[in-house]
C-alpha positions, 0 to 999 in steps of 0.5 A, a space after each residue: 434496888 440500890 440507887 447508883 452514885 455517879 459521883 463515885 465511878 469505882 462503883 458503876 451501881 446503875 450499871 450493875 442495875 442494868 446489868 442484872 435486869 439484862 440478864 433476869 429477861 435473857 433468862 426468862 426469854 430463854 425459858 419462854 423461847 425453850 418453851 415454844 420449841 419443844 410445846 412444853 411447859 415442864 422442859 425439866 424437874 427444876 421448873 415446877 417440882 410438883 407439877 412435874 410429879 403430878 404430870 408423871 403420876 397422870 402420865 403412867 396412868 394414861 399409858 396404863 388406860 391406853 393399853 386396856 382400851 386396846 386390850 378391850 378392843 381384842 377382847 370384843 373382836 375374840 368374843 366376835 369371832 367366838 360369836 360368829 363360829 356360834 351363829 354359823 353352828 345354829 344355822 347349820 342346827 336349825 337346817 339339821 333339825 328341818 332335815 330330821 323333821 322332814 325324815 320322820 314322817 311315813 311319806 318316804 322311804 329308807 334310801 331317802 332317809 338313808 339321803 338325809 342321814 348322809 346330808 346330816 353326816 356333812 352338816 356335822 362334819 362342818 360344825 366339826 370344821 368352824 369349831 376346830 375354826 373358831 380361835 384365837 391365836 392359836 386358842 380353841 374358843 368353842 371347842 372341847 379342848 377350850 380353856 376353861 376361862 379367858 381374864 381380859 385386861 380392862 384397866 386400873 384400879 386407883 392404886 394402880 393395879 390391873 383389873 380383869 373381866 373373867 369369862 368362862 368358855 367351858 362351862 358346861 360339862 360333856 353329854 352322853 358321848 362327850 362331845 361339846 363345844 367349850 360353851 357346852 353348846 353341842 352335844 349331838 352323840 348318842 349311843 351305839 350305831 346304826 345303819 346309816 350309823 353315828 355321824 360327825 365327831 359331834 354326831 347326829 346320833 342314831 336315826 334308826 330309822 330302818 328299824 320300822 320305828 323312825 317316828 320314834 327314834 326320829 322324835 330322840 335325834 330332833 329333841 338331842 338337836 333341839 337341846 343342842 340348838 337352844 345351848 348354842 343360843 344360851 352361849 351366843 346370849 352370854 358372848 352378846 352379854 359379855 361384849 355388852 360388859 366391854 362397851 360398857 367398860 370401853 366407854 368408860 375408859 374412854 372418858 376416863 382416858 380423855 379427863 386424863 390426858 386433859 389434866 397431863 396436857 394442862 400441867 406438862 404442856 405449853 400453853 403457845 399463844 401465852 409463851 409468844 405473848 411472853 417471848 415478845 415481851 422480854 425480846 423488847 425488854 432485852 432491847 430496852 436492857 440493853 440500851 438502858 446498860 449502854 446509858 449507865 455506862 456512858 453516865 459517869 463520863 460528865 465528870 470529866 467536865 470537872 477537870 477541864 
């Protein structure tokens, strides 16, 4: 910094001296004050140019995870709600199944029988009712009309591209009459008809057991309902595996979520205590600026004397 010459009062250079500094803490007051009223650190590209490419950079990532942990969270209630149509269906197989062992013994009649088919007929009715239930927003979930398969959003790769989990709810393929769930899970319908006749559009099937022979075609329908039973608990396993896989997934993605919202606040966000210790700072050094320019004018003025 040049040293003024008070000799010469063409040239004020203390002044100018003054001057500069002034106008170097109004600068940096500004910054610091801009700072602490909008809690950024980064108020435009021109404060740190890389910084502010690497805030943008994390910031897309962010939003881009933010997006996956909600589409994982609808994707755990789906499975919820495809889990809970399941569970109902077993409940209402494993009491069908009672109904038909309490049916194919010699100890009652036809018209009890005749009783239970009927009761076996509401039972199937129901199972029609939670299937055609069980969607979301509009999509059959364990019906025969599901999709073949669902591919849930679970984040981004490093490059930035989107990344699915595929799960498959129509995997199995239709039984005898062509009646299942989309997780292949029922499949009740047998052929023909008899009194009391085939039931439900997933049926119970043909107890005949009119016929003389209920033992027998007793032992058909309660093995068709066991079968059925232990595809509905096959199904329930692979929701429960594949909600697992999600938690899994959200966890992660939290962390991960968390790590970058860290790095984005540190590079793009203000640090407040540090800008006020800073605002302080250069409110005093305005002052003293200020009253060191009004010195440096007031130098030149004893060579005055000189010409008294």
């Amino acid at each position: 910094m040049p040293s003024g010459d008070v000799t010469r009062v063409a040239g004020n250079i203390g002044a100018l001296n003054a001057l500069n500094s002034l106008m170097y803490v109004n600068n940096q007051l500004a910054i610091h004050q801009t700072r602490l009223a909008t809690g950024k650190r980064l108020n435009e590209s021109s404060d740190d140019p890389a910084g502010y490419n690497m805030a943008v950079t994390f910031d897309i990532r962010r939003n881009d995870m933010k997006v996956a942990l909600n589409a994982i969270g609808d994707a755990k209630n789906l499975l919820s709600i495809a889990e809970t149509g399941l569970r109902k269906i077993n409940d209402i197989l494993v009491k069908m199944k009672s109904k038909v062992m309490e049916a194919a013994g010699a100890t009652i009649g036809d018209t009890e029988r005749s009783a239970v088919a009927a009761q076996l007929n509401s039972f199937a009715q129901e199972i029609d009712q939670i299937v055609e239930a069980t969607n979301w927003n509009g999509v059959d979930l364990i019906g025969s009309s599901a999709s073949a398969a669902k591919n849930f959003f679970v984040g981004v790769s490093g490059s930035g591209t989107a990344t699915f989990a595929a799960f498959n709810f129509s995997a199995a393929t239709a039984g005898s009459s062509g009646a299942v769930t989309g997780f292949g899970a029922l499949t009740l319908g047998l052929s023909g008809s008899a009194t009391p006749g085939a039931v439900g559009g997933y049926g119970v099937g043909d107890l005949q057991f009119t016929t003389g022979s209920s033992s027998g075609q007793g032992a058909v329908t309660l093995t068709t309902i066991g079968s059925a039973i232990n595809r509905v608990k096959a199904a329930i396993v692979d929701v429960g595996a594949m909600s697992a896989r999600l938690t899994f997934k959200e966890d992660a993605m939290m962390s991960a979520y968390i790590n970058t919202e860290a790095a984005y606040n540190r590079i793009m966000n203000a640090d407040m205590a540090g800008e006020q210790v800073e605002s302080s700072k250069y409110l005093i050094l305005q002052q003293t600026a200020t009253a060191m320019l009004s010195q440096a004018n007031l130098a030149p003025q004893f060579l005055l004397t000189l010409f008294q």
